[in-house]
C-alpha distance (Angstrom), angle and dihedral (degrees) to the residues before:
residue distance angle dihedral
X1 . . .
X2 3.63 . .
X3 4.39 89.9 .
X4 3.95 81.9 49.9
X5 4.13 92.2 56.2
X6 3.75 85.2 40.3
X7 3.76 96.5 53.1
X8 4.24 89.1 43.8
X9 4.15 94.0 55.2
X10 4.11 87.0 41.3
X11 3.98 82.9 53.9
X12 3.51 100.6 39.7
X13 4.08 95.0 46.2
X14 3.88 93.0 55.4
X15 3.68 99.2 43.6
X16 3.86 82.7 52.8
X17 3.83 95.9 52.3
X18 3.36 115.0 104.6
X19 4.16 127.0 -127.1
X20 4.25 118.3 -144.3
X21 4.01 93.5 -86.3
X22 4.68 84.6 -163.8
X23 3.87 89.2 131.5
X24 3.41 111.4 29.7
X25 3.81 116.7 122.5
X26 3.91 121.6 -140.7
X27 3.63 102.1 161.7
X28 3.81 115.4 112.7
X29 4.38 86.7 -159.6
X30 3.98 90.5 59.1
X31 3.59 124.5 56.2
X32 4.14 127.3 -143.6
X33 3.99 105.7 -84.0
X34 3.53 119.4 -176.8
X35 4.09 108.2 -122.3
X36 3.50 117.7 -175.1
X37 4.04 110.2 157.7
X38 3.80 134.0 147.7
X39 3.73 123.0 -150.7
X40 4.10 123.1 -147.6
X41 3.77 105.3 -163.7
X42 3.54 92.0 -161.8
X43 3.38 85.5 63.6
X44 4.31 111.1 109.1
X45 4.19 89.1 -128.7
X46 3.18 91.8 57.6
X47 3.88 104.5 51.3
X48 3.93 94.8 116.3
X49 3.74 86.5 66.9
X50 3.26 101.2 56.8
X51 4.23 86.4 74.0
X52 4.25 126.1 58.7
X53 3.57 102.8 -103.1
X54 3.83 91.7 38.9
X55 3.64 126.3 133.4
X56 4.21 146.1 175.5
X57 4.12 136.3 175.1
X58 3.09 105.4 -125.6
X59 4.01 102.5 -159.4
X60 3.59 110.5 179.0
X61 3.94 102.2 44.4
X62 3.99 95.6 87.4
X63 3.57 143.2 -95.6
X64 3.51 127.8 103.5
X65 3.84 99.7 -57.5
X66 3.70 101.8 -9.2
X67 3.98 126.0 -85.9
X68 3.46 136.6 -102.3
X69 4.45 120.9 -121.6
X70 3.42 115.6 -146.9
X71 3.83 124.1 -174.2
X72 3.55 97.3 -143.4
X73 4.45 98.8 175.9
X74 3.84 103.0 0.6
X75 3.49 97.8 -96.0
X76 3.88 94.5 37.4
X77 3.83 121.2 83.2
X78 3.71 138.2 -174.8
X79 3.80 125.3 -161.8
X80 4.06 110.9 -156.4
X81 4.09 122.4 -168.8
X82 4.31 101.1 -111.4
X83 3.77 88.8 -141.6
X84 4.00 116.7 100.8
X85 3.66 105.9 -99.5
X86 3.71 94.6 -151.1
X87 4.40 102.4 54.4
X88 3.45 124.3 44.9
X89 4.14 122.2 -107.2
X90 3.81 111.5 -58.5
X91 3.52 133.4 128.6
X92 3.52 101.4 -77.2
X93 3.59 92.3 57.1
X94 3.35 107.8 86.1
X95 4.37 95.0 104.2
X96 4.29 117.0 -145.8
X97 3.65 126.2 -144.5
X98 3.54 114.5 -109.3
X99 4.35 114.9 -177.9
X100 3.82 97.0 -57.5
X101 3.72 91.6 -21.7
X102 4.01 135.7 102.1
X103 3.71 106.3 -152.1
X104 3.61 120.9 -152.2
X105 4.14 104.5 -150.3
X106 3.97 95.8 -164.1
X107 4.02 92.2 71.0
X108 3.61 100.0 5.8
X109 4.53 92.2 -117.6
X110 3.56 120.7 153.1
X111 3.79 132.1 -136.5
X112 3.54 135.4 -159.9
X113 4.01 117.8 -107.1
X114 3.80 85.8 -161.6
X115 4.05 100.8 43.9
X116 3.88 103.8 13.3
X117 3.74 86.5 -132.5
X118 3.87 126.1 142.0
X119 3.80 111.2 -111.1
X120 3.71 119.6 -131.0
X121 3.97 92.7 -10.1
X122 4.14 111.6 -163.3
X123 3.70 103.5 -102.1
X124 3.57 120.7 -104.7
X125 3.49 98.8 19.8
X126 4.11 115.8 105.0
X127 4.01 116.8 -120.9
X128 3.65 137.1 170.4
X129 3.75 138.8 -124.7
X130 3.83 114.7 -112.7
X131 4.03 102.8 -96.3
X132 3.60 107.5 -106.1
X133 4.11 124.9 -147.4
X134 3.66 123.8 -147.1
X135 3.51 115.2 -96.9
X136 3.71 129.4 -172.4
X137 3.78 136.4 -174.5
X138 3.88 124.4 -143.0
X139 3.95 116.9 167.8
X140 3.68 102.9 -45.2
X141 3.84 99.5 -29.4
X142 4.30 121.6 95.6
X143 3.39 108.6 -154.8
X144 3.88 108.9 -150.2
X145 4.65 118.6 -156.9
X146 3.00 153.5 124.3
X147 3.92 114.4 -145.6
């Protein structure tokens, strides 16, 4: 009886441990994209990440419309989707970096590079982060995906 209760709690404590969730995708606007990109910071394009604060669009490394990197610490990087996370895939969709901002030009909302979060959102009304990507550093290289 006792290996039985053992066995349960070892079953029940790793189906309760949680897996790194960067990359998964729970916004019904933006569909799954595969992004699998790798960053050389020696590279000239991508001076402004060299520096905290420092961002690029990156447009031809997958998802929907691209994604955003944003060197959040130095040594810590975010990856962001560069569709607008609030209105499904049109032409005006396709969000721009502005500072440490990612503008959405169909409505005009801002969202932060560092937090992915809406800014001033109208209350009552539901609205979704911008869907973040894994990103990992390794020397001077940033790998960019989501799987």
């Amino acid at each position: 009886m006792k290996r039985f209760l053992m066995i349960c709690c070892a079953v029940v404590c790793l189906m309760s441990c949680s897996q790194d969730d960067g990359g998964v995708n729970n916004n019904p606007f933006i569909p799954n994209a595969l992004v699998q990109f790798q960053i050389n910071l020696n590279l000239p394009q991508f001076d402004d990440l060299r520096f905290a604060g420092g961002s690029v669009y990156i447009s031809n490394g997958g998802g929907v419309r691209g994604f955003f990197v944003f060197n959040l610490s130095g040594d810590q990087f975010l990856a962001w989707e560069a569709s607008c996370p609030n209105q499904v895939p049109s032409s005006c969709t396709t969000m721009y970096i502005e500072g440490v901002l990612a503008i959405c030009p169909c409505d005009d909302s801002q969202y932060s590079l560092a937090t992915g979060q809406l800014l001033n959102p109208e209350e009552g009304t539901e609205s979704y982060p911008m869907v973040n990507y894994r990103a990992t550093k390794s020397g001077d290289i940033v790998t960019i995906s989501n799987n």
